[in-house]
SEFI-827472 format. One line per 8 residues: their letters; for each residue x, y, z of C-alpha. Coordinates in Angstrom, 1 decimal. Layout:
<pts>
a) X,Y,Z; ...
</pts>
This chain:
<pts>
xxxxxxxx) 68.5,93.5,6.2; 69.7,90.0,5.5; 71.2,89.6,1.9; 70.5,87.0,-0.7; 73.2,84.7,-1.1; 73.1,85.0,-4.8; 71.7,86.3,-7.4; 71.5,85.6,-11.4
xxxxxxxx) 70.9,88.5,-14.0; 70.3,87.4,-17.3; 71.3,90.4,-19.8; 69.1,89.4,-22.4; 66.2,88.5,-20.6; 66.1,91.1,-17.6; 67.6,94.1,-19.6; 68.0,93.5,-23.9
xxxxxxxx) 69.0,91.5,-26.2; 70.4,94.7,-27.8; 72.4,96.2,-25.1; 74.9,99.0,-26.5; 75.9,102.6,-25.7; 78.0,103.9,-22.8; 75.6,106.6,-20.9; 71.9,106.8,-21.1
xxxxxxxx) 71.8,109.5,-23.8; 73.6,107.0,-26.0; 70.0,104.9,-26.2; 67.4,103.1,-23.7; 70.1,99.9,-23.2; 73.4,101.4,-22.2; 76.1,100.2,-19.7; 74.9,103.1,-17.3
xxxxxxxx) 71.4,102.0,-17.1; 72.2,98.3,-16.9; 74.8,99.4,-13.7; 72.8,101.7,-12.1; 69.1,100.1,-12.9; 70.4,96.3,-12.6; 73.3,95.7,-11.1; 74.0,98.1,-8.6
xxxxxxxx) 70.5,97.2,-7.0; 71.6,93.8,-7.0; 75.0,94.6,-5.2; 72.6,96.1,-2.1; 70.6,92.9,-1.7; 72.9,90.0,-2.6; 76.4,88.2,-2.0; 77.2,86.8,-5.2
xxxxxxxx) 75.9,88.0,-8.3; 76.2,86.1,-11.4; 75.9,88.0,-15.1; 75.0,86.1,-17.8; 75.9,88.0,-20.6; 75.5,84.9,-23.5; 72.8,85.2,-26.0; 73.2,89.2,-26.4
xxxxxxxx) 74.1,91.0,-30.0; 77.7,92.0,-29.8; 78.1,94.0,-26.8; 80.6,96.6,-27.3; 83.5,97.5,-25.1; 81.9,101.1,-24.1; 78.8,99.2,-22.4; 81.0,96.8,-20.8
xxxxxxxx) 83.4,99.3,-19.5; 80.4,101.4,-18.3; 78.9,98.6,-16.7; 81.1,96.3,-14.9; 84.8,98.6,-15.3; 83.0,101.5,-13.3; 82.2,98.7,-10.4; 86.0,96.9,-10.8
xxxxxxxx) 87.1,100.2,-10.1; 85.0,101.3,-7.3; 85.2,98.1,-5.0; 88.5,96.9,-6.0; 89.5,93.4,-7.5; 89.4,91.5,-4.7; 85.5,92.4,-3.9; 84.4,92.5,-7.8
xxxxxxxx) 85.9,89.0,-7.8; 84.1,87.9,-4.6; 80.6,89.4,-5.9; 80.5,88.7,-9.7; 80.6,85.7,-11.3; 80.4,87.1,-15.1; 79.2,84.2,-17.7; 80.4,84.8,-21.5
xxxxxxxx) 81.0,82.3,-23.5; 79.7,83.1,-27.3; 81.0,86.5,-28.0; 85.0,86.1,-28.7; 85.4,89.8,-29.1; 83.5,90.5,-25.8; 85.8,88.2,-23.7; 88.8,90.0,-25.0
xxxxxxxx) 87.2,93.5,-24.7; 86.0,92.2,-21.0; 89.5,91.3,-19.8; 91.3,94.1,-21.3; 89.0,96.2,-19.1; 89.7,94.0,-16.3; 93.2,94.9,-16.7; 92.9,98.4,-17.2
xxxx) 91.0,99.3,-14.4; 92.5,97.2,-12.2; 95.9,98.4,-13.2; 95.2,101.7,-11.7
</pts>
């Protein structure tokens, strides 16, 4: 099967404006739905996959961790930064809570 050569995911658009929550018993829009319902499916069929995360209500550090640090941690930072291409610009807190999970997990 030939893969796209990218993709785009729009959080607020193909998922919720209201994303939140860790695990899918925390509510409808957590970080393990959008991983395992959106992204993950993307990672099968594309090269590059770009996340726009702008335009969301505060996304908190559990769904970000849950999301994207499960991935970091599985493929490694070289991959993760060969594959995603994560836009956030509007959401201060998010960018810091974003990179101190990029340092975490790829820390280990």
């Amino acid at each position: 099967m030939t893969k796209n050569p990218k993709c785009v995911i729009n959080l607020v658009e193909d998922f919720s404006p209201y994303p939140g929550g860790r695990y899918e018993d925390n509510g409808p829009f957590s970080g393990e739905k959008f991983r395992t319902d959106i992204l993950e499916p993307a990672m099968a069929s594309s090269v590059v996959i770009t996340v726009d995360l702008d335009g969301a209500a505060a996304i908190a550090p559990s769904f970000l961790d849950e999301s994207f640090g499960v991935i970091m941690e599985r493929i490694g930072k070289d991959k993760f930064d060969k594959k995603f291409i994560i836009l956030l610009t509007d959401d201060p807190d998010a960018i810091d809570d974003l990179n101190e999970i990029r340092h975490r997990r790829f820390k280990k």
